[in-house]
N, C-alpha and C positions, 0 to 999 in steps of 0.2 A: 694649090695652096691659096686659101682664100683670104690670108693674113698679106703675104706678098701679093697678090692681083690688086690689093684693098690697096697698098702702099704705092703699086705700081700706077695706078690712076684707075684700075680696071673695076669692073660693075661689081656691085654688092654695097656693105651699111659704110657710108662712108666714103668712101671710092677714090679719096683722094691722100695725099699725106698731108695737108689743112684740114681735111675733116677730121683722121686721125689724130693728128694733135689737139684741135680743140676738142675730141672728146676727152683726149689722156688728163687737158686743163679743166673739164668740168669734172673729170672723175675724181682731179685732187684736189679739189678745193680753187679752182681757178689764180693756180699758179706762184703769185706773190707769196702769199698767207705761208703758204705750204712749206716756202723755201724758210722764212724767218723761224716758223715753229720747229721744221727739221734744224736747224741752225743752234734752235735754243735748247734742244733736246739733245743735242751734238753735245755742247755745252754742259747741260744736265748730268748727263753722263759720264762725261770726263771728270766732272766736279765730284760725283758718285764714288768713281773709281779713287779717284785721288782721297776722299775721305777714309772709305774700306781697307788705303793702304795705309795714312794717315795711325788710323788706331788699330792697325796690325804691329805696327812700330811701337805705339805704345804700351801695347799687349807683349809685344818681347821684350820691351824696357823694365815692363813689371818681372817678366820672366826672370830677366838676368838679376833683379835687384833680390830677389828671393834666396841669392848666394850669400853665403857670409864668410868676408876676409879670412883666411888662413890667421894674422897676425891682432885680431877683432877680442876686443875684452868683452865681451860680450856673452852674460851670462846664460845660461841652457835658459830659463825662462823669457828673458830679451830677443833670444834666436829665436823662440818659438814663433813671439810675438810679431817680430821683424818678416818671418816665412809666412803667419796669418796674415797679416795685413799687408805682402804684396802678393798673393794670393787672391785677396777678395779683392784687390787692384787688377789685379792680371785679369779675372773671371768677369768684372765687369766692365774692360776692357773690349773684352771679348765679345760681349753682348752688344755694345756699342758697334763693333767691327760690322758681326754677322748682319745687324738690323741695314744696313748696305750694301750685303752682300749680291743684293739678286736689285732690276731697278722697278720691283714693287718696295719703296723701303717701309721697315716697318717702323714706324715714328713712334706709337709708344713704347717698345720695348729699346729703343736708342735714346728718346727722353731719360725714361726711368732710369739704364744705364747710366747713363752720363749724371744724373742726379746722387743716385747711390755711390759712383764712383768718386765725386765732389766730396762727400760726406766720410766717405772713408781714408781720403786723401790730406784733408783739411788738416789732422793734425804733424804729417809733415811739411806743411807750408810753410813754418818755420826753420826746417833745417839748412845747415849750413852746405853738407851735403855736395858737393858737385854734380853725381851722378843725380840727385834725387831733385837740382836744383832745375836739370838739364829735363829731366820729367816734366816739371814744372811748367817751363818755358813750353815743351813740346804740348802740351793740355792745354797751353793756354793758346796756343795757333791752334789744336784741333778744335777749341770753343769755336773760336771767329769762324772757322771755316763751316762748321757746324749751322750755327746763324746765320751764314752767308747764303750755304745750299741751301738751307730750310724758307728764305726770305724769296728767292728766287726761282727755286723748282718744287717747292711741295705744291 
């Protein structure tokens, strides 16, 4: 075994376990560098995952809101309305989600989400709402964190 003879001090490229390591430190970037960038990519990644869950949650928030109260005055045109637009909330959620999904992220198809999503969202900004209030809040931590990842690992 010319791996262990190398390790063991014996003849061959290297022949020592100082030679060995300094080759493993030129082959990754001599050491330091290596460690911060696996560290930030560590990071990267975790920040990734956290977003991907982030607007899965919002994605099932849109879900659930597309129910309409048993006890809801809410005319057959209103209900339509209400299933359309958390619908195109739910769907563009989604797209948000998936562009996270894998850690090539795909930034314009998560931009334009999140844009499109704003836009269809905006008219219940106003409501009074709890659950829709609670949406609200939740969108507005997936922004920051949004921004965050984007400022730090694109």
């Amino acid at each position: 075994m010319v791996w262990r003879s190398n390790l063991m001090g014996g003849s061959g490229r290297g022949g020592t376990l100082q030679g060995l390591m300094l080759s493993l430190l030129g082959a990754f970037g001599f050491g330091g560098t290596v460690l911060v960038g696996c560290q930030q990519g560590q990071e990267c990644e975790a920040a990734r995952l956290e977003l991907a869950q982030t607007w899965e949650t919002l994605r099932d928030t849109a879900t659930s809101r597309k129910q309409i109260p048993e006890a809801s005055d809410l005319s057959k045109s209103e209900e339509a309305e209400r299933i359309r637009v958390w619908t195109d909330i739910e769907e563009r959620a989604e797209l948000v989600r998936s562009s996270f999904q894998t850690p090539q992220v795909t930034w314009s198809s998560a931009e334009k989400g999140r844009a499109d999503l704003g836009e269809l969202f905006k008219p219940l900004t106003a409501s009074t709402d709890p659950m829709t209030r609670g949406f609200a809040v939740t969108l507005g931590e997936a922004d920051q964190r949004f921004a965050n990842f984007r400022k730090s690992c694109r």
